[in-house]
N, C-alpha and C positions, 0 to 999 in steps of 0.2 A: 522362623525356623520350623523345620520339620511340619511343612502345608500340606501335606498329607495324613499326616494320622489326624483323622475324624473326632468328632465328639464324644464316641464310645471310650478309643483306644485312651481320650483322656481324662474321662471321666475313671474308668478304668486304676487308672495310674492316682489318682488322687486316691482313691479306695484303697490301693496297696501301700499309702505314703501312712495315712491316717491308722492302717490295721497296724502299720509297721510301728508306730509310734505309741502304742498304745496300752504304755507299760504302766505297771503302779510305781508312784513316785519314789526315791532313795530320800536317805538324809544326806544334810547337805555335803559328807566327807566325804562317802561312797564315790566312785567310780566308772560308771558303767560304759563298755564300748561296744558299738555297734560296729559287729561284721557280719557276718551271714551263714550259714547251716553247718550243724558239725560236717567233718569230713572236708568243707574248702576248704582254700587255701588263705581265704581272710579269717575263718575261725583258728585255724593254726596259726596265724598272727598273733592272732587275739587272746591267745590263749600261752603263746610265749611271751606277750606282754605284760601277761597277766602274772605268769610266775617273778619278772622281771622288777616289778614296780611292789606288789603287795609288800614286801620286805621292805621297801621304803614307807609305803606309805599306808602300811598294817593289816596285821589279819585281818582276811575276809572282807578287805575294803575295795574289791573289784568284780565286778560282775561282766561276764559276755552276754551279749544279747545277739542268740542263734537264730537271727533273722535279719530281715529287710534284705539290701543290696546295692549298689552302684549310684542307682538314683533314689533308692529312700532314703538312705546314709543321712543323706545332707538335709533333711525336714525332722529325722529322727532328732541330730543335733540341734537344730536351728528350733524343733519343740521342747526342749530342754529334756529330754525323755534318752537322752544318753550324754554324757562330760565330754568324748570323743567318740571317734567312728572310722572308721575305712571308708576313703568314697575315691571312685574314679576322679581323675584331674578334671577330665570335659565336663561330667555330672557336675562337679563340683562349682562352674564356671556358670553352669545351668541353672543352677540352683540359687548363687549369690544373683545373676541377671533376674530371676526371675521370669526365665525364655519360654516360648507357647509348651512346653512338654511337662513345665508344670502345671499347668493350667490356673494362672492367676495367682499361686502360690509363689514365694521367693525365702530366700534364707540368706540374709543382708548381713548377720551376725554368726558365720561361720568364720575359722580364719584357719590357717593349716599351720602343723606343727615339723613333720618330717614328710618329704615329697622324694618322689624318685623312687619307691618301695619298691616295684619291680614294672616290669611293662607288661599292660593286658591289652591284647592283640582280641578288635572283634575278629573272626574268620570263618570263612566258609567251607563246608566242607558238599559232598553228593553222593550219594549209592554209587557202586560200578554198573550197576544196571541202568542205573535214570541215564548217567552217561553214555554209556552203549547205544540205547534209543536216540538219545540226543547227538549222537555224533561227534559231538565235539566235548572240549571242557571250559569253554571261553562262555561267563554269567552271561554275557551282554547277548551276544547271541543266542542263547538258551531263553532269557527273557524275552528278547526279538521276535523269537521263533511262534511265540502264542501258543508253546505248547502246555498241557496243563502241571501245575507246579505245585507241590505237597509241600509248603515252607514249615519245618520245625523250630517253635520259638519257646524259649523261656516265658512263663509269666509276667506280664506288668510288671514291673523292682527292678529287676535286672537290666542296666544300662546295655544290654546287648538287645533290648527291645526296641528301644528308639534307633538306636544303629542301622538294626536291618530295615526300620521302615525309612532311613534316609537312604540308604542303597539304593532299595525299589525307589525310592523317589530319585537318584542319582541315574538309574537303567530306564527312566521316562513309564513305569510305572505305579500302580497303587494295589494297594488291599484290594478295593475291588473289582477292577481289574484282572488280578490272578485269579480272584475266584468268576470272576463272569468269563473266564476261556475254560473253567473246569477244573482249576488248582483247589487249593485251600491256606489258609496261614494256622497251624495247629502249636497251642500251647499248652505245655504240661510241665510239671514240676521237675526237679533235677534228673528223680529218683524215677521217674517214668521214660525220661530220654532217650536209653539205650535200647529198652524194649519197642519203643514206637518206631524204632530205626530198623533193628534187629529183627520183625513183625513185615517190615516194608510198607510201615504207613505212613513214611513219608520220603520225599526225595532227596530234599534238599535241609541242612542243619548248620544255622547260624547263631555261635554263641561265641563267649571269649576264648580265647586258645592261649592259656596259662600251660606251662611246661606241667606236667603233670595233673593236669586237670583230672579227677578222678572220671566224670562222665566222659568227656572226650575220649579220656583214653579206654575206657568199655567199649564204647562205641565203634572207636578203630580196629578191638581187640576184637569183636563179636560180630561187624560187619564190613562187608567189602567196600571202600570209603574210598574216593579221589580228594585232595582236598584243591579247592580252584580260588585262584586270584580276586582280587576286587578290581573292576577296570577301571580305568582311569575316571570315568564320567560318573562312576560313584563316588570316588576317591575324592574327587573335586568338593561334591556335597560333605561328605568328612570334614574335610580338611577349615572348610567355611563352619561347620560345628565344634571344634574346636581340636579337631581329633588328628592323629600325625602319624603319617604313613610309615611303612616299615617292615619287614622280613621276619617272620617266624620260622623256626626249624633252620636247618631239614631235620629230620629223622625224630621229633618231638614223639610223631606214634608210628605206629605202624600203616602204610599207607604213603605216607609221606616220605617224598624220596629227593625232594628238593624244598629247598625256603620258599614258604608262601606268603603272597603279597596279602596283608591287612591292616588293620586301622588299630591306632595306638589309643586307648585310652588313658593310659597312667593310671599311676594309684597314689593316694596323698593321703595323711594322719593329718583329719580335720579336730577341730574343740570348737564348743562354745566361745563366743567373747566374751565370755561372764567366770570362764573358768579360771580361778585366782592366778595371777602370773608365776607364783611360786608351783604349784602344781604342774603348771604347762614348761616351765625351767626344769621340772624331776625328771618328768615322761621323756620331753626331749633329747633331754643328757642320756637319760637310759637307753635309748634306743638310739643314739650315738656309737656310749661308748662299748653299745654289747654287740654292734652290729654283726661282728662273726658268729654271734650265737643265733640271732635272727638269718642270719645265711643260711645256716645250717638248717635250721629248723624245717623248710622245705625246700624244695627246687626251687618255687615260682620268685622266693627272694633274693636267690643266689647272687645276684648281678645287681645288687645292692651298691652303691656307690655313697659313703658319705660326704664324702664333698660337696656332690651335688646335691644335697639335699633340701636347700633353701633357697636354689633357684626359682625364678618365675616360670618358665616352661617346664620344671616340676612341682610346683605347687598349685600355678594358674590362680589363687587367691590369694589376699593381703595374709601375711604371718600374724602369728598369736604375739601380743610381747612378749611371754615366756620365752617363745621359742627364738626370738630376736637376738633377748637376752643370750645366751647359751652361745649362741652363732657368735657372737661378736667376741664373748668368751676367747671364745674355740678360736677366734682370728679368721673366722670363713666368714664374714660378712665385714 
């Protein structure tokens, strides 16, 4: 998987798993779940989870950890350095296999608890200017074209990092590549995003397109944006990584005036396998039976489905017994 990203990009990623991880230890009752910076939409998970569960399971006994992402989720748990986490389904799959994007790293002892949380869509978006030039809005052609390409990426963590390098690798190019016709691949933190866009130092901006994504939606709001399809022969590489095709929008932001084709990540409530089956039976129940309050909580959950939630194509890893427990309960399994 992913024979494109070089020894940097993975070396790289191991650095952002290990920073991610690198918390000082709880005792053993504590709680800690890993989602990522205030302001997302995994922190507002995490933080209705949090109100959610401390009443069961006592003051003060749950901590957010306002980092990692997508693909460190699942190393953060797998180092015992958080009890549960948010991680994308595909990450999640990446992580138990132990596939080339960890690089030698694997998390054998993750197992998931509630799947199906909502759908995160990687997607592409471009300047109305780069488009203009270009002529068209079809990737595959723009890539074709050899003309030079400002790709804006999230940091190492972010599962939409490896995504975009299997695109280029799905459009018959590479990182260097882009930059040997005169592009560049530029990465910068959330909170820098809209300005690198809004500036016009870059063309083209590939990240998850969650319904309300705070960046996104700056981005849409502050600059003239197309958003463009993924073609089929990246779509292909997707789909072989674990990832499942799908229609975002329309009218998610501004810009967007029809549904666009992009890659499914999913999202799944990982734990430890170590994390006692009684605890992982609370969390589950909880986040069951409050599901309308997790709806609410933000857009990106809305379409929250519990039924599905123990499915394999929403979990992609073996279940926790807790959470088995609970299911069978419940009559869903």
């Amino acid at each position: 998987m992913l024979k494109l990203i070089n020894r940097q990009l993975r070396s790289l990623l191991a650095a952002a798993v290990m920073t991610a991880v690198s918390t000082t230890a709880l005792t053993a009752q504590d709680i800690r779940i890993g989602a990522m910076r205030e302001g997302s939409s995994w922190y507002v998970f995490a933080a209705t989870l949090q109100q959610m569960i401390e009443p069961i399971l006592g003051s003060n006994s749950v901590e957010i950890i306002a980092r990692g992402g997508g693909v460190a989720n699942p190393m953060v748990v797998q180092g015992g350095r958080a009890e549960i986490a948010l991680s994308n389904v595909a990450s999640a799959v990446w992580a138990a296999n132990g596939d080339d994007v960890y690089e030698g790293m694997s998390a054998p002892d993750i197992r998931a608890l509630v799947g199906g949380l909502n759908d995160v869509f990687v997607g592409v978006m471009a300047t109305d200017a780069f488009v203009a030039r270009q002529g068209t809005t079809d990737l595959a052609e723009i890539v074709a074209s050899g003309a030079p390409i400002r790709i804006l990426i999230k940091p190492v963590g972010s599962s939409a990092v490896p995504v975009a390098y299997m695109i280029l690798e799905g459009l018959g190019t590479s990182v260097d590549e882009i930059r040997a016709n005169g592009g560049d691949i530029v990465q910068v933190d959330t909170g820098q995003i809209a300005d690198q866009m809004r500036n016009g130092n870059a063309d083209i901006y590939i990240d998850t397109m969650i319904q309300g994504h705070p960046a996104i939606t700056e981005v849409a709001l502050t600059t003239n944006v197309t958003f463009l399809d993924i073609p089929q022969a990246a779509m292909d590489v997707l789909e072989a990584n674990g990832l499942t095709p799908g229609a975002y929008g329309p009218e998610w932001y501004k810009g967007q005036t029809t549904a666009t084709t992009g890659a499914n990540l999913g999202t799944v409530l990982i734990a430890n396998a170590s994390l006692d089956e009684e605890t992982a039976y609370l969390i589950t129940k909880t986040i069951m039976e409050n599901a309308e309050a997790l709806k609410s909580s933000h857009g990106a959950w809305s379409a929250f489905d519990p039924t599905q939630a123990m499915i394999p194509e929403n979990t992609g890893i073996a279940l926790h017994p807790g959470a088995v427990r609970y299911y069978e309960e419940a009559g869903l399994m």
